[in-house]
Structure formats: C-alpha cells, structure tokens
C-alpha positions as CSV (number, residue, x, y, z in Angstrom):
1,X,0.0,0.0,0.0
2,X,1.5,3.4,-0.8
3,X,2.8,5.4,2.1
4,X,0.2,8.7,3.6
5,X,1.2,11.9,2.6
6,X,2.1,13.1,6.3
7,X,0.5,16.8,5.6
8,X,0.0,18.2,9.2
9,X,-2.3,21.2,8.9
10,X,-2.1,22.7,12.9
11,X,-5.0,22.8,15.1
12,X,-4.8,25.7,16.0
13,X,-4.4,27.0,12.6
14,X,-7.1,25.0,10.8
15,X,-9.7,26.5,13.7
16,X,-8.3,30.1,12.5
17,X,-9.2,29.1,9.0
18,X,-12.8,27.4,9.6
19,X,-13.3,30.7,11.7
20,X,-12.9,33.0,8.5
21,X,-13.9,31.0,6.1
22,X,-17.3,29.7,6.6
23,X,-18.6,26.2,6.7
24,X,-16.9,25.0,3.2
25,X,-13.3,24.8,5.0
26,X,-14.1,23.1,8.2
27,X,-14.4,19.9,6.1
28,X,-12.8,20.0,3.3
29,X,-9.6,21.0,3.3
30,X,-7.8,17.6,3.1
31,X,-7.3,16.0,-0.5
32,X,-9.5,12.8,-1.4
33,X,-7.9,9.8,-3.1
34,X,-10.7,7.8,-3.4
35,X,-13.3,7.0,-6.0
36,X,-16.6,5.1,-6.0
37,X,-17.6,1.7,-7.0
38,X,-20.9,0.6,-7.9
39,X,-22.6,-2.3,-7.3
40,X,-19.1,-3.9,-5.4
41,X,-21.2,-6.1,-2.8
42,X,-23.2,-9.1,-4.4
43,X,-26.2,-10.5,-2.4
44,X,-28.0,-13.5,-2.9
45,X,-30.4,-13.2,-6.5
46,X,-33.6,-11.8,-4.9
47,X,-32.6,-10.2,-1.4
48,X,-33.1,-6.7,-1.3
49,X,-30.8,-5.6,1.5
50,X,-32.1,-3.2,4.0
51,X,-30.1,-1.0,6.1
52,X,-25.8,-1.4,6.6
53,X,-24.5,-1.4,9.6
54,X,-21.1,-2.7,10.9
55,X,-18.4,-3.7,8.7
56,X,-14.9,-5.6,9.5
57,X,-12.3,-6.4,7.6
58,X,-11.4,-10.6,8.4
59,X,-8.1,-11.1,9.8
60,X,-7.2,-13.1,6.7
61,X,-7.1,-9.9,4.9
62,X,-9.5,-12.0,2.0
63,X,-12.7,-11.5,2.9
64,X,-15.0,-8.6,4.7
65,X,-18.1,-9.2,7.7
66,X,-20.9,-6.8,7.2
67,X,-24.0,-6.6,9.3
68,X,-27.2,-6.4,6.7
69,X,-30.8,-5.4,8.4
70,X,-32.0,-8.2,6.9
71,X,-34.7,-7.2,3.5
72,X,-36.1,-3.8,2.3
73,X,-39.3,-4.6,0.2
74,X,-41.6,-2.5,-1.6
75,X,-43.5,-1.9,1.9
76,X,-40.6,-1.6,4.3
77,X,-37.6,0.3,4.7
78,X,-35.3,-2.5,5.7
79,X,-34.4,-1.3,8.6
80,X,-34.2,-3.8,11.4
81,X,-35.3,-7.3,11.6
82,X,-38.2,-7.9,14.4
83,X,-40.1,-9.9,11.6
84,X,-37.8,-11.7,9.3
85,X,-35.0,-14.2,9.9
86,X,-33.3,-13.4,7.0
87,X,-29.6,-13.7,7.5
88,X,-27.7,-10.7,9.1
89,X,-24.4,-11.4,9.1
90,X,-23.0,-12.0,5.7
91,X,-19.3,-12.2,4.5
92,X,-18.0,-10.9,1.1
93,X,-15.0,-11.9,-0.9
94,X,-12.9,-8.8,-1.1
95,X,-11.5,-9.9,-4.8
96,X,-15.5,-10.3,-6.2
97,X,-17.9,-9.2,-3.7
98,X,-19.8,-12.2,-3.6
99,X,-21.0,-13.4,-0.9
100,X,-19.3,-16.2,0.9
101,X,-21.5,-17.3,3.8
102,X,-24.3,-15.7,6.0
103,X,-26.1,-16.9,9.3
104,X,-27.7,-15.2,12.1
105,X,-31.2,-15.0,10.9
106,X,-33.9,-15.1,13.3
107,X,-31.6,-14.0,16.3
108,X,-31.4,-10.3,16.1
109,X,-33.9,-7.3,16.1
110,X,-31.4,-4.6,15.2
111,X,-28.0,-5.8,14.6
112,X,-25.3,-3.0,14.8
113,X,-21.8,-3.7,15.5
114,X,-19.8,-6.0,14.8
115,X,-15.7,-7.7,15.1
116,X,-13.7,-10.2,14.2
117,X,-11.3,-11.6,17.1
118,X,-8.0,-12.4,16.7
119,X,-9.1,-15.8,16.7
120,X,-11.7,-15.4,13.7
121,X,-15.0,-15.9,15.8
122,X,-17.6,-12.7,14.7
123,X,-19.2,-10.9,17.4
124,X,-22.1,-9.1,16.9
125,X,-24.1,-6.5,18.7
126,X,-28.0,-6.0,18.9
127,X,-29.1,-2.6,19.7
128,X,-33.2,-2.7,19.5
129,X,-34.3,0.1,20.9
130,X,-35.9,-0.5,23.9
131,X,-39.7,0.1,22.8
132,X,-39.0,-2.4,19.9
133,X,-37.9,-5.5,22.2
134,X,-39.8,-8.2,23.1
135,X,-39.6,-9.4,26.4
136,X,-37.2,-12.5,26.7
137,X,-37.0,-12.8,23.3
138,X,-34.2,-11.0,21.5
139,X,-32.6,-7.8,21.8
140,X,-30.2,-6.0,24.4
141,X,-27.5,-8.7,23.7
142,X,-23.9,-9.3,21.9
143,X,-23.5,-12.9,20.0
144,X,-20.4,-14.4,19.7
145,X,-20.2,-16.7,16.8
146,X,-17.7,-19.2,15.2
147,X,-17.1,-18.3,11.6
148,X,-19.6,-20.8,10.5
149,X,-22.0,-19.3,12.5
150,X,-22.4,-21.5,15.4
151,X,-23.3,-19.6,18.5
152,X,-20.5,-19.5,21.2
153,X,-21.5,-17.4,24.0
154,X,-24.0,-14.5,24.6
155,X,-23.5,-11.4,26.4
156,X,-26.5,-10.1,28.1
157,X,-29.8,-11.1,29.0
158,X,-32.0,-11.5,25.8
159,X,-35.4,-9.3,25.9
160,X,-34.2,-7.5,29.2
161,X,-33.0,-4.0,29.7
162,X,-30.1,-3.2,32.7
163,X,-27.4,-1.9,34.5
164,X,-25.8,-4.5,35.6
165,X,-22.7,-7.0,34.7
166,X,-25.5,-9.2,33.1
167,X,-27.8,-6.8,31.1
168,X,-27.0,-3.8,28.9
169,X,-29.3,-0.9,27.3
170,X,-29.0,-0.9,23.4
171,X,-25.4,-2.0,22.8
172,X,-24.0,-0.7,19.8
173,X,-21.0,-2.1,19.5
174,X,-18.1,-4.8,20.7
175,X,-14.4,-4.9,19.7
176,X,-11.9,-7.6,21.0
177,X,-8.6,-7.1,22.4
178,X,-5.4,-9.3,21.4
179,X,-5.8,-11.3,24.4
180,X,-8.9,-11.7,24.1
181,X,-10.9,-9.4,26.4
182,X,-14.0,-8.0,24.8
183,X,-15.3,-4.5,25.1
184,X,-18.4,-3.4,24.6
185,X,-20.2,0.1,23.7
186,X,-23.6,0.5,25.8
187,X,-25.9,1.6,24.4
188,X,-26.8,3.4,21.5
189,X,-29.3,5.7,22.7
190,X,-29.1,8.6,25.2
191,X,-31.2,7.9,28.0
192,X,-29.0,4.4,27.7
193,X,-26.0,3.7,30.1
194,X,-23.9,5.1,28.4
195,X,-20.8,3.4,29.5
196,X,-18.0,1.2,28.4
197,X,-18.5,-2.7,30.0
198,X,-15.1,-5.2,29.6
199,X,-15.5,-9.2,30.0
200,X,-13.0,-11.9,29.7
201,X,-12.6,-13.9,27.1
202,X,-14.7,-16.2,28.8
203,X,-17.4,-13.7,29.0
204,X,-16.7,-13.2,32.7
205,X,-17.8,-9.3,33.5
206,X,-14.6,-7.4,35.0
207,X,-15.6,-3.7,35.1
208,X,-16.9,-1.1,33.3
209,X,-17.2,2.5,33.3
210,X,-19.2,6.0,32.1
211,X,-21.9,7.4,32.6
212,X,-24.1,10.3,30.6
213,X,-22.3,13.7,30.6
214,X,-20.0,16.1,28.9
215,X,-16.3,14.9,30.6
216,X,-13.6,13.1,30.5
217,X,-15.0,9.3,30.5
218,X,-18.8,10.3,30.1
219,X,-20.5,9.8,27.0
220,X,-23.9,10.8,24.9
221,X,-24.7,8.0,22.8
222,X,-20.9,5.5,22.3
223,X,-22.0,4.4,19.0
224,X,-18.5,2.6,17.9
225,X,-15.5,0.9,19.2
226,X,-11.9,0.4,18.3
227,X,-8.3,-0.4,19.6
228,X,-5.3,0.5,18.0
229,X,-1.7,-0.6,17.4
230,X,-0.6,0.4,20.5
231,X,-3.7,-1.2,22.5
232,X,-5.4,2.0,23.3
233,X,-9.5,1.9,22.8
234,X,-10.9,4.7,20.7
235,X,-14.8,5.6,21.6
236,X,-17.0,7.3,19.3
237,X,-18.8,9.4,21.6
238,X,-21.2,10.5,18.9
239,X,-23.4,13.2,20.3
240,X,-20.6,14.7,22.6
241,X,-18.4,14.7,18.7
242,X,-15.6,13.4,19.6
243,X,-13.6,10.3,20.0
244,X,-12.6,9.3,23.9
245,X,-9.1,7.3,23.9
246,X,-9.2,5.2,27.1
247,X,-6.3,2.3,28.2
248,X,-7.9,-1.0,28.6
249,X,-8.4,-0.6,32.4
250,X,-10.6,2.5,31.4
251,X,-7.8,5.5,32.5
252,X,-8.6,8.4,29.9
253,X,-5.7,9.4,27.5
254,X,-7.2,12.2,25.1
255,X,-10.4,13.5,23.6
256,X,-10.2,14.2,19.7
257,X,-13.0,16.4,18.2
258,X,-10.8,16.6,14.6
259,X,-12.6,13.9,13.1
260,X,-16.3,15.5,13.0
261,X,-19.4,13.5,14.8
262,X,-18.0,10.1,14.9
263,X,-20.3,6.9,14.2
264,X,-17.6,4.3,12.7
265,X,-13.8,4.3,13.7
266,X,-11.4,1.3,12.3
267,X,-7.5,1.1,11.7
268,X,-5.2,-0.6,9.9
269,X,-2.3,-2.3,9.7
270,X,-0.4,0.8,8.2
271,X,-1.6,3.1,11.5
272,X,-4.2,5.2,9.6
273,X,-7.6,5.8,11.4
274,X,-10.8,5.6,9.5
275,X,-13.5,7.5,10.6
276,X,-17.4,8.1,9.1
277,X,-19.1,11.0,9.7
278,X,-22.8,10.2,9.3
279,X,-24.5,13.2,11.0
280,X,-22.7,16.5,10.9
281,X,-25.3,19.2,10.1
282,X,-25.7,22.6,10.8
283,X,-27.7,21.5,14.1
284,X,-25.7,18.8,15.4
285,X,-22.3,20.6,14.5
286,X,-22.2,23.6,12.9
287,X,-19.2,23.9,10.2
288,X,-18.7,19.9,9.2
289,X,-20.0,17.8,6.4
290,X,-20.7,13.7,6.5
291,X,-17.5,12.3,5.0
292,X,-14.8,9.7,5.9
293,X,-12.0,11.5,7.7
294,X,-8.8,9.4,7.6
295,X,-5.5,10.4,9.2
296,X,-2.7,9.3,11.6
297,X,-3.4,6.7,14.2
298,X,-0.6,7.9,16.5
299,X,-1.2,11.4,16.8
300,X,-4.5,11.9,15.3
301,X,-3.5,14.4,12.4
302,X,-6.3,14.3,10.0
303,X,-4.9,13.9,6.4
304,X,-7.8,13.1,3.6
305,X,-11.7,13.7,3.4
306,X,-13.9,11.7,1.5
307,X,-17.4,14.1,1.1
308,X,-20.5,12.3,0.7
309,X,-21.5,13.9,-2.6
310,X,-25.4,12.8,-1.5
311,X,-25.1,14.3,2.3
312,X,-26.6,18.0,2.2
313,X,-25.1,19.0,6.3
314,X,-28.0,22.0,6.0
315,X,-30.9,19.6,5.3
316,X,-29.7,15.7,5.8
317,X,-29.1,14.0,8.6
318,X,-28.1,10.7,9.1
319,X,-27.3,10.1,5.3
320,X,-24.2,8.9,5.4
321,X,-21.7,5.8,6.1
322,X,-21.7,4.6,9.8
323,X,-19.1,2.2,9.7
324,X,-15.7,1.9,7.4
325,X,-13.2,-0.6,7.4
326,X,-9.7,-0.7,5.2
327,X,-7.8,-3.7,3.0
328,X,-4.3,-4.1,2.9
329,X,-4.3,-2.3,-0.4
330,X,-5.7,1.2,1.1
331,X,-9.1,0.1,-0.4
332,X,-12.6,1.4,1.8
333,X,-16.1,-0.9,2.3
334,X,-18.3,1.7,4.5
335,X,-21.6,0.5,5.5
336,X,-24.7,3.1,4.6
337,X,-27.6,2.3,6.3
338,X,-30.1,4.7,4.7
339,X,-28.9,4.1,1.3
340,X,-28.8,0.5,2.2
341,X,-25.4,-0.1,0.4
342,X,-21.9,-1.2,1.4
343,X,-19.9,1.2,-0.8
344,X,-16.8,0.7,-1.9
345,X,-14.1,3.2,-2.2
346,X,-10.8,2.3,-4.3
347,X,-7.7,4.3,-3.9
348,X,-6.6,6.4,-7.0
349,X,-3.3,8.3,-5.9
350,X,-0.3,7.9,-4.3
C-alpha cells in the first residue's frame, strides 16, 4: 500500500481558518484519493438488502463481515429485523464481492456492531431500541459466533433492559482485544448507560465504566469501538463529537474532536484511522460535512476527506456511512444504512 502523505495542517491554525472561512473549510480541506464503485457487494439473487450497519475487515485480509438489516421490500424500509430471519451477518470476498457465507437470521432485532477476534470468531451487537424489544425474546445482547456461525456465548440477557454486569441498554457495538478481552459500547441511545462494560474472554464481566455527561469518560450515545496498534481503545462518543481514547483498564488518555461527529472508527495495519461521519449538520455541529475523515493513528493528524456527494449538512441528517473498514491495499467498504449499500471506495493516488 502506498505510504500517507504526512501533511500536518495545525489545530490551531485549521480552527483560524474554519473561523474566517465559513462552513466549506471546516471539512474540506484535506485532499480525497478515493473513487466510487458501484454495485461492489453481491447479495444472494432476490434479497433486497435493507439497512448497513457494521463492517470488518477478516483477519485473513481476503474477505469482509458486514452486518445487513435483513430485506427492504416495496412496503418496508429495511431497517431492522423484528419480523424476518433473514440472515444478518454475511461475508463478502474482497477480490468479487460475492458473498461467501451468511447466518444469524432469526436472532437479532437490530443488529449493529460487529468484530472479528483475533481468533476469527464474529461478534455481533443487537441494539433494538428499547420500545422495539420483546420481552425474553431477542434484543439487548452481543452474540459471539464461530465463523460458520455456530453460537459461542451470549453477552447479556436477551429481551431484558439493565445496568448490571448481566444486562445492557442498546449495545451498539463490541471490539476484542489481542488477548482476548472483549469490550463493549452501551448503548446506542441517550437515555441508555452510556458506558464502556469489559469481560473476559470467557465472558466473565470485569468492570466497566461511564456514565451520561459532557467529561472526560462520560459519554452521549458510544456508537463505535476500536483499539489500536498500541492497545489503546478509541470511543465514538457521537453526540458529545468526539472520539474518547481510554487504556484497557478505562484510564482516559485524550479526547479528539478533529474527526467531526463520529459513528464508525477502524484502523489498519499501516496506522491510519478511518472515521465516518454520518450526522454533521448545521444542528448537530455547525461547520462539518458527512464524510470519511482518515489520518494518523498515532497522533490523530487528519490527512484526507472523503465528502458524501449525497449528504446535504444544511438539510440531511443521518445520510451517510456509519461504519468503514480498510484492505491491505488502502481500499474502503463503508456501511450506509439509509442508502442501504456497502460502498466501496478504491484508492486512486499515491
């Protein structure tokens, strides 16, 4: 993959510029290597996919896992999966974007997030909201599954709403740590927990941490997960915009606002950070457009901006790509849930 461009526009200096320049500059002035291609992901003849949410590159570096919200027919948007057990968790080839294998149907109401563990089990996150969830049913719950889509362990009580080491509110997403400890963001709504919750890899609860607010460690809506190179996990505290950066024992290391209102964060094995903007507007913050911001891992210097030609920041909202993930060849698959496609994004320049 050919080497970032290290272009380090200050922070203080690129405030000075948004400040006299209007709302054009405060997203776009970072280059854009990328270009579109259509119709990349190939579903099943006859499924109409409904809404994308998390994607993840596999760590063979062949294939990609992408959560689907099951079918959008003529009558339905496609947006979660209460009444269908269509698959949700499919896997594409990276070289054709055919699919490759699927499972999960009947299991989920609104599947979000989703990993891939060092070990190549798939995790998965269902964040139903809580008015949508059946009692005892499904919902409120993260699903560990082999890659063949036997079910390993469950995090959570299916159906049930809580607080405590056994129950969570919404989760939205899970990411798991090279040895194994899993992580996971709860929940995805505001009046949720708002807090971080860590298990063992044998789903024993350890800790966790947060709670709604405005500082350091307190969140409004964690909507993605991460970890670096270097261990640390990156929190897309989405309504606060910015990302928290916590060690794994929960000890706060920075706050980053560069990125815009942060609903996806991924890295890769070059130590670039991928970040989708799916809800900057002139409400939720003023100055930023919907885009993929992508930059340094290490020191969080934002160096290229995708725009989402469709995302209008004075009128849209919500119109972008959630999730993004990155191949080994600088290549992007973001997850759109509204246009219901997983784009992909092919690197043109150097």
């Amino acid at each position: 993959m050919p080497t970032f461009h290290r272009f380090r526009l200050p922070l203080a200096l690129a405030a000075f510029l948004t400040a006299g320049a209007g709302l054009e500059l405060a997203a776009q002035p970072y280059p854009n290597p990328f270009r579109m291609v259509e119709g990349w992901a190939k579903l099943p003849e006859g499924r109409n996919p409904g809404a994308i949410g998390g994607v993840i590159i596999d760590p063979d570096g062949k294939h990609l896992w992408a959560v689907i919200r099951c079918d959008a027919g003529p009558d339905k948007f496609g947006y979660e999966c209460l009444e269908s057990d269509l698959d949700a968790v499919v896997k594409f080839s990276l070289e054709t974007g055919e699919t490759v294998t699927s499972f999960g149907g009947g299991m989920f109401i609104w599947p979000h997030g989703i990993d891939v563990g060092p070990d190549g089990n798939v995790w998965v996150t269902d964040a139903a909201n809580p008015s949508r969830v059946p009692e005892g049913e499904r919902g409120h719950r993260v699903i560990k599954f082999s890659p063949e889509g036997e079910v390993l362990m469950i995090l959570g009580t299916s159906g049930v709403e809580g607080s405590g080491p056994d129950h969570f509110s919404s989760p939205a997403d899970v990411v798991v740590a090279e040895d194994g400890s899993v992580f996971v963001a709860d929940g995805h709504y505001r009046t949720g927990n708002n807090r971080v919750v860590k298990f063992a890899p044998d789903g024993t609860y350890i800790k966790s941490w947060g709670k709604t607010g405005y500082g350091p460690g307190e969140f409004h809506v964690l909507h993605a997960l991460a970890i670096d190179s270097r261990g640390r996990l990156f929190v897309a505290d989405r309504e606060n915009n910015r990302i928290q950066i916590f060690d794994q024992e929960g000890g706060h290391i920075a706050t980053w606002t560069q990125f815009g209102r942060p609903s996806g964060i991924s890295f890769d094995g070059h130590d670039n950070i991928y970040v989708a903007d799916s809800e900057s507007d002139d409400v939720e913050n003023p100055g930023w457009e919907m885009g993929l911001r992508i930059g340094d891992a290490e020191a969080g210097w934002v160096r290229y901006f995708v725009r989402f030609p469709w995302g209008d920041p004075r009128s849209t909202r919500g119109s972008g790509a959630e999730f993004v993930a990155a191949d080994d060849d600088g290549n992007l698959y973001a997850g759109e849930p509204f246009r219901r496609v997983l784009q992909k994004y092919v690197r043109v320049t150097p």
